[in-house]
KETORKOL-728169 format. One record per residue (C-alpha): residue number from 0; residue in one letter; x negated, y negated, z. Coordinates in nm, 4 decimals, always signed. Each point is the difference from the previous one (the first is absolute). Example, Ala and Ser with C-alpha at 12.3 -4.5 7.8 and 13.67 -1.06 7.14 Angstrom:
  num  residu        px        py        pz
    0       A   -1.2300   +0.4500   +0.7800
    1       S   -0.1370   -0.3440   -0.0660
//
This chain:
  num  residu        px        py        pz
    0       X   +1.1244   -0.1395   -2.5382
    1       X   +0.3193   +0.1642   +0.1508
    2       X   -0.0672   +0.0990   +0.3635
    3       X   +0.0195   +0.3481   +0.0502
    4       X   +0.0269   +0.1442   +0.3266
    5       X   -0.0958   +0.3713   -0.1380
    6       X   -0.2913   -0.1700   -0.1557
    7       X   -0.0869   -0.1359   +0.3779
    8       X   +0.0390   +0.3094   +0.1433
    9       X   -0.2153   +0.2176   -0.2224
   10       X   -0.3072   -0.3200   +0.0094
   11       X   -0.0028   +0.0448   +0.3753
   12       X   -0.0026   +0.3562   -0.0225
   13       X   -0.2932   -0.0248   -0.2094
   14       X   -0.1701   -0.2852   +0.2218
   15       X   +0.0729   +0.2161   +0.3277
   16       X   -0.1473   +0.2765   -0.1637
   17       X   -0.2976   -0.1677   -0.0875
   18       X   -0.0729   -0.1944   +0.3302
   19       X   +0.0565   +0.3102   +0.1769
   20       X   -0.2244   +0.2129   -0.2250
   21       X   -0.2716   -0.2261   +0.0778
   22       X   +0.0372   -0.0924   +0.3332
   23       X   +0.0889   +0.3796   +0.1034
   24       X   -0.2926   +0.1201   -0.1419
   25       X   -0.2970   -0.2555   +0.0554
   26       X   -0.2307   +0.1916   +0.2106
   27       X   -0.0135   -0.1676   +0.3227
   28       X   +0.3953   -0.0043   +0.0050
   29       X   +0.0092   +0.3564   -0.1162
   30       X   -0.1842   +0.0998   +0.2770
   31       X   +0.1449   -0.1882   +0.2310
   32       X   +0.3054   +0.0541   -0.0674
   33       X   +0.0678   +0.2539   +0.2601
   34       X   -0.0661   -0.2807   +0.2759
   35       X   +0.2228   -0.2509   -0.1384
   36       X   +0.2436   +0.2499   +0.0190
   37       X   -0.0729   +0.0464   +0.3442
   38       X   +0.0044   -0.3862   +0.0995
   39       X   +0.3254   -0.0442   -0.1854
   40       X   +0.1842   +0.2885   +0.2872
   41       X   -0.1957   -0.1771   +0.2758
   42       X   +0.0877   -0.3494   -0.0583
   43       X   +0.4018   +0.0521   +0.1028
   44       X   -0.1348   +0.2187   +0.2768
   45       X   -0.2291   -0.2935   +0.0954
   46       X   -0.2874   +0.2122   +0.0495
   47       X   -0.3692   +0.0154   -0.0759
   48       X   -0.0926   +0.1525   -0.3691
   49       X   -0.3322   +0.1514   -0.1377
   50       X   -0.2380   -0.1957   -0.2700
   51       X   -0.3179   +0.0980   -0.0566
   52       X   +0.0300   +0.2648   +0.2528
   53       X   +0.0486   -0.3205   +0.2468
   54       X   +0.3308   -0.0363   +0.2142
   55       X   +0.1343   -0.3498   -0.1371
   56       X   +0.2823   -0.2040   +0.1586
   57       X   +0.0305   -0.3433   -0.2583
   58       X   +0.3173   -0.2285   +0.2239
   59       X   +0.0375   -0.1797   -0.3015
   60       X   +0.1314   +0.3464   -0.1770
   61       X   +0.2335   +0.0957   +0.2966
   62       X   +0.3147   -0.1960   -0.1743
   63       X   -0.0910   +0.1610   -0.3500
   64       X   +0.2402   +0.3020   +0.0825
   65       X   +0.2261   +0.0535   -0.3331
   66       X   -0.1783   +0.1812   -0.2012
   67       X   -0.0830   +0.2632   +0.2804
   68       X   +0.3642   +0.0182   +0.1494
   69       X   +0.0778   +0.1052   -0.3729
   70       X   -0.2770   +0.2406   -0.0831
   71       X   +0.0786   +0.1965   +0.3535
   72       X   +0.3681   -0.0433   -0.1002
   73       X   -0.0575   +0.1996   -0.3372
   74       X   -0.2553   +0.2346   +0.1468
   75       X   +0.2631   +0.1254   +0.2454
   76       X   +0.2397   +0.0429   -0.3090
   77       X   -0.2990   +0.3335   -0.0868
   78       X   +0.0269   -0.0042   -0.3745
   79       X   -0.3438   -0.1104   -0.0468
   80       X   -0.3172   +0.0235   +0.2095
   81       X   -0.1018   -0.3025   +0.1987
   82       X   -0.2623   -0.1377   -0.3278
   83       X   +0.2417   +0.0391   -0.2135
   84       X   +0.2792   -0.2116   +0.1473
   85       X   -0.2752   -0.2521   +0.0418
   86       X   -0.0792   -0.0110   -0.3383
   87       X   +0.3683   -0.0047   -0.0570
   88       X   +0.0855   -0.2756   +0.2063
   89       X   -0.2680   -0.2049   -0.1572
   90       X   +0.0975   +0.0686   -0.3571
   91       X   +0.3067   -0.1527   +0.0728
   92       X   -0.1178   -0.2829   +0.1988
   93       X   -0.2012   -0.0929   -0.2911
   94       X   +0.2852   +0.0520   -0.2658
   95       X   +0.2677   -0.2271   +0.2388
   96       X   -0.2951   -0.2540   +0.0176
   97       X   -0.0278   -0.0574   -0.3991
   98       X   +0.3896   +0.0616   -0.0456
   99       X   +0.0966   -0.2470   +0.2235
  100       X   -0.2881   -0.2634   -0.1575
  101       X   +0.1891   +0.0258   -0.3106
  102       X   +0.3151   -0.0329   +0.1304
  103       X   -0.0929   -0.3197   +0.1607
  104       X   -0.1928   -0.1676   -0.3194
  105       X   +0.2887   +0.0787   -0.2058
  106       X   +0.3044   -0.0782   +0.2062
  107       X   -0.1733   -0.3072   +0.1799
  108       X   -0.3010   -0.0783   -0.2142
  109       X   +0.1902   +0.0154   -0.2864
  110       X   -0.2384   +0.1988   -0.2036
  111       X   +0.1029   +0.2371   -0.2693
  112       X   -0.2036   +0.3476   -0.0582
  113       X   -0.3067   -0.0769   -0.1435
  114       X   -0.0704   -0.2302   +0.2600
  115       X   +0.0977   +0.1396   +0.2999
  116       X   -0.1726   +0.3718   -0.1215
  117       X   -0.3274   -0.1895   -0.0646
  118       X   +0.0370   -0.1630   +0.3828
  119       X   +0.0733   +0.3265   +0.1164
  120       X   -0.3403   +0.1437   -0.1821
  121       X   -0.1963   -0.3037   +0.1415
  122       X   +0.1429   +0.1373   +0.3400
  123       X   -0.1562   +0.3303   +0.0003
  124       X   -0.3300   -0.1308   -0.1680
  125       X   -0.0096   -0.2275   +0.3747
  126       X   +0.1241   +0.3131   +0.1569
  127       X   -0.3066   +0.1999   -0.0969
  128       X   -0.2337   -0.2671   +0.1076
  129       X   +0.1259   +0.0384   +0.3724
  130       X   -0.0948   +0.3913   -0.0481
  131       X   -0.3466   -0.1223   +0.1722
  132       X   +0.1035   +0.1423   +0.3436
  133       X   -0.0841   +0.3428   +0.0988
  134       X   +0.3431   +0.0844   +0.1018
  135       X   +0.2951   -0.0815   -0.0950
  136       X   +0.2590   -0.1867   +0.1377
  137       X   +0.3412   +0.1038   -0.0662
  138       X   +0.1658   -0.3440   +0.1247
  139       X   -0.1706   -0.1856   -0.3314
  140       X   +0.2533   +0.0943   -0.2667
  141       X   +0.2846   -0.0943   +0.2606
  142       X   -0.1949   -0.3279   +0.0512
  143       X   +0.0858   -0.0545   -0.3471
  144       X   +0.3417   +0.1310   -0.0095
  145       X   +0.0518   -0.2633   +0.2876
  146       X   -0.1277   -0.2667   -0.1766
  147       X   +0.2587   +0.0544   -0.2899
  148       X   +0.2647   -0.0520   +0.2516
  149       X   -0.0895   -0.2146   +0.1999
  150       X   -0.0793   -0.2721   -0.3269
  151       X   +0.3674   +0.0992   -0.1876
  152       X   +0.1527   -0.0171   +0.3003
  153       X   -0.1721   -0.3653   +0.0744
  154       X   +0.0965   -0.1131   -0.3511
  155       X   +0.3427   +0.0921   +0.0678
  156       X   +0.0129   -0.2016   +0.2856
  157       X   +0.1003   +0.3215   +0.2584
  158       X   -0.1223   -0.1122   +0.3317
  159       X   +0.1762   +0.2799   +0.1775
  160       X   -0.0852   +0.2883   -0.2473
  161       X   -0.3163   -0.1067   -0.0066
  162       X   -0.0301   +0.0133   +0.4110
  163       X   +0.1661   +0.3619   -0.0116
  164       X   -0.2946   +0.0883   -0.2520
  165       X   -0.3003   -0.2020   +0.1922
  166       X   +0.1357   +0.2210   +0.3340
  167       X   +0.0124   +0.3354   -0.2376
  168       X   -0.3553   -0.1483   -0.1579
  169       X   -0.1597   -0.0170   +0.3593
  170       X   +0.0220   +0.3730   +0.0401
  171       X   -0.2418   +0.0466   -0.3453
  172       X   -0.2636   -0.2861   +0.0851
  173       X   -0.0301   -0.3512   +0.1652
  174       X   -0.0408   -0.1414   -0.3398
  175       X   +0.4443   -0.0525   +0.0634
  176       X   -0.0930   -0.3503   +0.1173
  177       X   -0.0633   -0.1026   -0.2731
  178       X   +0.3679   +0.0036   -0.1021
  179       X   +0.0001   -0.3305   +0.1710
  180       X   -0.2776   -0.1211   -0.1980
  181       X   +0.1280   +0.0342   -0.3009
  182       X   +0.3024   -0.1443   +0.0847
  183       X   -0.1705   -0.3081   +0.1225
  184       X   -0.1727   -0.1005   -0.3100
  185       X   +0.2841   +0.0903   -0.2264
  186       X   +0.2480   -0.1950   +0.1994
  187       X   -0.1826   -0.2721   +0.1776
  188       X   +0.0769   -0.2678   -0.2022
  189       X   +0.3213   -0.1414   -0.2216
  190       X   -0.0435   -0.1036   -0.3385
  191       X   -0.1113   -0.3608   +0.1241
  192       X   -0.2505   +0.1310   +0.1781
  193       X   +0.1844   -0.0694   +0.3177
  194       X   -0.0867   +0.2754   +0.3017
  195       X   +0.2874   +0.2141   +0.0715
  196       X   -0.0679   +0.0617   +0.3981
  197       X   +0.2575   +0.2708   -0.0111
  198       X   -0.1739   +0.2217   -0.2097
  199       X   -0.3540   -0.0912   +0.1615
  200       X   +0.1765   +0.1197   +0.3111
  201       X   +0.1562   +0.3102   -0.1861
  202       X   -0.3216   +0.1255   -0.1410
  203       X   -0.1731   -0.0124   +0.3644
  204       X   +0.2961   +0.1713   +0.1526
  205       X   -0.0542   +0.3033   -0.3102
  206       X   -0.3773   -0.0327   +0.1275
  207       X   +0.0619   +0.0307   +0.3478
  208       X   +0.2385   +0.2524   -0.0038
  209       X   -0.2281   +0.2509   -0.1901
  210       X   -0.2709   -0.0926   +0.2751
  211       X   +0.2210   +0.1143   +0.3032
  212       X   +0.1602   +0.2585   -0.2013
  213       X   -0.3667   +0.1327   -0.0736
  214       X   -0.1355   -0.0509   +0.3288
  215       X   +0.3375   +0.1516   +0.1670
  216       X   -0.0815   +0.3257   -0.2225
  217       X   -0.3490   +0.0119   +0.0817
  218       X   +0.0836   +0.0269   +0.4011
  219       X   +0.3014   +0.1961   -0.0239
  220       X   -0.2539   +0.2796   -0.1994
  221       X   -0.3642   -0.1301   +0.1889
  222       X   +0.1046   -0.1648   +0.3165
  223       X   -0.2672   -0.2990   +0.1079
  224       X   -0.2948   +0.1556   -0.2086
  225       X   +0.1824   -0.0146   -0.2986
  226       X   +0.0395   -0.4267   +0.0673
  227       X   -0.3746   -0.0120   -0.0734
  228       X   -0.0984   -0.3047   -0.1627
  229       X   +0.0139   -0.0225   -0.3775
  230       X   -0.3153   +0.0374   -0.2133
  231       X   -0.1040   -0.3569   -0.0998
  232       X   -0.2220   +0.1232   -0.3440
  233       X   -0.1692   -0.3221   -0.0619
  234       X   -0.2090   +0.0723   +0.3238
  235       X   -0.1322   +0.3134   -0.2091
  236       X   -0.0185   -0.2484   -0.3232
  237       X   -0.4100   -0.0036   +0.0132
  238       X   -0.0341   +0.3890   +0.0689
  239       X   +0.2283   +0.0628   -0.3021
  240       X   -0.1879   -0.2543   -0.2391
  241       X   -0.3030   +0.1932   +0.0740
  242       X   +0.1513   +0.3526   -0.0908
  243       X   +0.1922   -0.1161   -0.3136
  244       X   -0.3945   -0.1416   -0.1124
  245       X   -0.1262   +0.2966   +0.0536
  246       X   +0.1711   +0.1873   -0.2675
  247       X   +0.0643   -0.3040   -0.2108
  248       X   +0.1728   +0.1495   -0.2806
  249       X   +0.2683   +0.2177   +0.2418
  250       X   -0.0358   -0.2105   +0.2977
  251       X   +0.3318   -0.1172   +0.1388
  252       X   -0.0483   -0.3645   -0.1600
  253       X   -0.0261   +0.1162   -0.3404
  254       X   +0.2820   +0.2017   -0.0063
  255       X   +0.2487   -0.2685   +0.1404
  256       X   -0.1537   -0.2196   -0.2494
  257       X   +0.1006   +0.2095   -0.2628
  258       X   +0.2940   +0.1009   +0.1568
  259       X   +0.1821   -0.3432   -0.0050
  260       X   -0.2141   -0.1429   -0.3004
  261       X   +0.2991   +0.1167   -0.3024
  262       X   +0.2972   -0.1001   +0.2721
  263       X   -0.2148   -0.3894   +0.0189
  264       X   -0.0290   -0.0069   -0.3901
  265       X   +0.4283   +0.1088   -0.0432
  266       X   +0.0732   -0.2829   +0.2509
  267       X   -0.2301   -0.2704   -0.1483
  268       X   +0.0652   +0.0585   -0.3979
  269       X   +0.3812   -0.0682   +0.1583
  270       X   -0.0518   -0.2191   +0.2510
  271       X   +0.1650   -0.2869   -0.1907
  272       X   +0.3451   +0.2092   -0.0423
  273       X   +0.0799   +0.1212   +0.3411
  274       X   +0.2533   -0.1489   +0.1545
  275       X   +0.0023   -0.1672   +0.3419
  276       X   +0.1335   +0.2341   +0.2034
  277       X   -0.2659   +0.2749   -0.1468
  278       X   -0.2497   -0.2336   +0.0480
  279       X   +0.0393   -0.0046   +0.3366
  280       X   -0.0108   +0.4059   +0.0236
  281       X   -0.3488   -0.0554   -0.1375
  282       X   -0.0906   -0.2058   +0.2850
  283       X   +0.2024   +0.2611   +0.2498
  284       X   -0.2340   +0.2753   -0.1799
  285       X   -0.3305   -0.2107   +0.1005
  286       X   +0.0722   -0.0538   +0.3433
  287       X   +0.1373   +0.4014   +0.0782
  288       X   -0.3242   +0.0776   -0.1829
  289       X   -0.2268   -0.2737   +0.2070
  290       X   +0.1654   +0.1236   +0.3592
  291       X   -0.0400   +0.3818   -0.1264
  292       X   -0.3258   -0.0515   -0.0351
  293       X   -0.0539   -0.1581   +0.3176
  294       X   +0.1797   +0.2689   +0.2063
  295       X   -0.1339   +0.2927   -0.1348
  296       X   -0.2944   +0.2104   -0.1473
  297       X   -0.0752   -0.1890   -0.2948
  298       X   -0.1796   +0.2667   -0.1711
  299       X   +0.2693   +0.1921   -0.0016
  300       X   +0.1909   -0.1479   -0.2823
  301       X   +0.3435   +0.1258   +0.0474
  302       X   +0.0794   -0.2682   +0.2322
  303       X   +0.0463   -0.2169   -0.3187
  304       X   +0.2559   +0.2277   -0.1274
  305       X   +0.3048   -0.2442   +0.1165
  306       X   -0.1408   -0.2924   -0.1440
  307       X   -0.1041   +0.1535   -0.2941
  308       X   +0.3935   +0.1361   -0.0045
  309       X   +0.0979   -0.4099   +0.0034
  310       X   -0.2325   -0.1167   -0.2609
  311       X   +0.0759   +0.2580   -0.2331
  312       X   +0.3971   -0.0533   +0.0254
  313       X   -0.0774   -0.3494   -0.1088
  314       X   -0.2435   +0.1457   -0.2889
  315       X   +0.2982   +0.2035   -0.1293
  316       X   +0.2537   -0.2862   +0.0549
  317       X   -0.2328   -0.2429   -0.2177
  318       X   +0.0059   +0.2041   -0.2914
  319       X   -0.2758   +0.1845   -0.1911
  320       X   -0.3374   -0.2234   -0.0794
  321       X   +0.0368   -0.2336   -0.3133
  322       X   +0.3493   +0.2898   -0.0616
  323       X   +0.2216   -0.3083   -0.0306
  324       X   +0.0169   -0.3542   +0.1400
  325       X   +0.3044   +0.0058   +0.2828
  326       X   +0.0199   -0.1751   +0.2987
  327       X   +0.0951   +0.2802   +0.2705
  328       X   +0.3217   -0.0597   +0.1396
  329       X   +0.0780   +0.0936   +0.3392
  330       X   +0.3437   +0.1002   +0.2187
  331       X   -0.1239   -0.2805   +0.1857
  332       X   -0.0082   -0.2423   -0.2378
  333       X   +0.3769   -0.0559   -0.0147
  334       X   -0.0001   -0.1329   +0.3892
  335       X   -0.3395   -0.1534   +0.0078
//
């Protein structure tokens, strides 16, 4: 099938529309909506911000600052009432996170229409899942939007772009360091399975630099309190078990479960045609997945959102289930 960029366009229309409908209007967000509105102003400002009628200060949020810089931006601008350039700005944010999917399964991945529109469907049906927070976090469709880059920009081999984007990245959510994993696994080795120590040392240098960039944020906004320690989720692992069981068919568990279940069965039935080079995404995926997991909430399942971003760019690159037997060809291929 022909790839059509007006086709692209009007799919993520449709897909932003639909995320949005749902996550706008599930009731906890709905009513909360007012106070995520109200963190996203205080974040830049670095100060304290109401939930639950409770004055919160999270340090780990205090570099998250690009999505509020834009909504006060447009607020200033009067054309719309505060709400409504927040619904605004996250319509779009939603729409530039599928557009720019597709854009990097066709022009890296390789896939034509059919493919690439069915990854991007798969992407809001995970996107929905993460819905299980009572407010919403305007950083998550970024997250994704991120990830796009940050892989295309890995397969192309772009160290420098890709730094300029990790530093841009670090402004949106600490998830930029993992820029430099990505570009670990996918360059780590040559073709004879000899380590290439330059790009080991390249991907820690993308890593690092989102860390100090993040961390440089975070006191420039929060001074010392904002240098808190990171959350370290796995300490909360038992406590979250034991909530997820007690609502076994919504719980937290369940939902990831079915969340990644149709991305496991794409990669599997293709397993045997991915190329090296995608292969290696896969096992990028896992480990920004594993150490998302580990240094966050859990429960809340948007932290998943970049490595579900990964896993389904190699989904769309392998080619529909059972569609056709193709070994997926990479840009890397050629200098592997």
């Amino acid at each position: 099938m022909r790839r059509s960029v007006p086709t692209a366009i009007l799919w993520s229309l449709c897909l932003a529309v639909f995320t949005c409908f749902v996550s706008n209007n599930l009731h906890p967000r709905f009513q909360n909506r007012s106070e995520t509105i109200e963190e996203q102003l205080a974040i830049p400002r670095g100060e304290p911000y109401s939930i639950g009628s409770k004055s919160i200060y999270f340090a780990e949020f205090q570099n998250r600052v690009l999505f509020g810089l834009a909504l006060s931006t447009a607020s200033s601008l009067k054309l719309l009432r505060l709400g409504q350039w927040y619904l605004v700005l996250r319509f779009f944010t939603a729409f530039l996170a599928f557009f720019l999917f597709w854009r990097l399964a066709t022009k890296h991945g390789r896939a034509d229409d059919a493919v690439s529109l069915t990854a991007m469907g798969l992407l809001a049906y995970c996107m929905v899942f993460t819905f299980n927070h009572g407010w919403e976090h305007p950083t998550d469709f970024l997250d994704i939007a991120f990830m796009t880059g940050f892989v295309g920009l890995t397969v192309q081999g772009r160290w420098g772009t890709l730094a300029l984007l990790t530093l841009i990245a670090s402004f949106n959510r600490e998830s930029s360091a993992f820029a430099g994993v990505v570009w670990f696994f996918l360059h780590r080795f040559y073709s004879t399975g000899r380590p290439r120590v330059n790009h080991w040392l390249a991907g820690s240098a993308q890593t690092h630099l989102a860390l100090v960039a993040v961390l440089s944020i975070r006191y420039q906004l929060g001074g010392e309190k904002a240098l808190a320690r990171q959350t370290f989720g796995l300490f909360w692992m038992p406590e979250m078990v034991r909530e997820s069981l007690k609502n076994p068919i919504a719980g937290w568990i369940t939902l990831l479960v079915a969340m990644v279940t149709p991305i496991g069965f794409w990669l599997a039935a293709q397993w045997r045609f991915l190329e090296a080079s995608n292969r290696r995404l896969v096992a990028a995926g896992v480990a920004v997945a594993m150490v998302s997991g580990s240094f966050s909430v859990m429960m809340e399942l948007r932290t998943f959102l970049p490595a579900v971003t990964i896993l389904l760019y190699v989904a769309a690159a392998s080619g529909l289930p059972f569609q056709q037997e193709k070994i997926c060809q990479s840009p890397l291929a050629e200098t592997h």
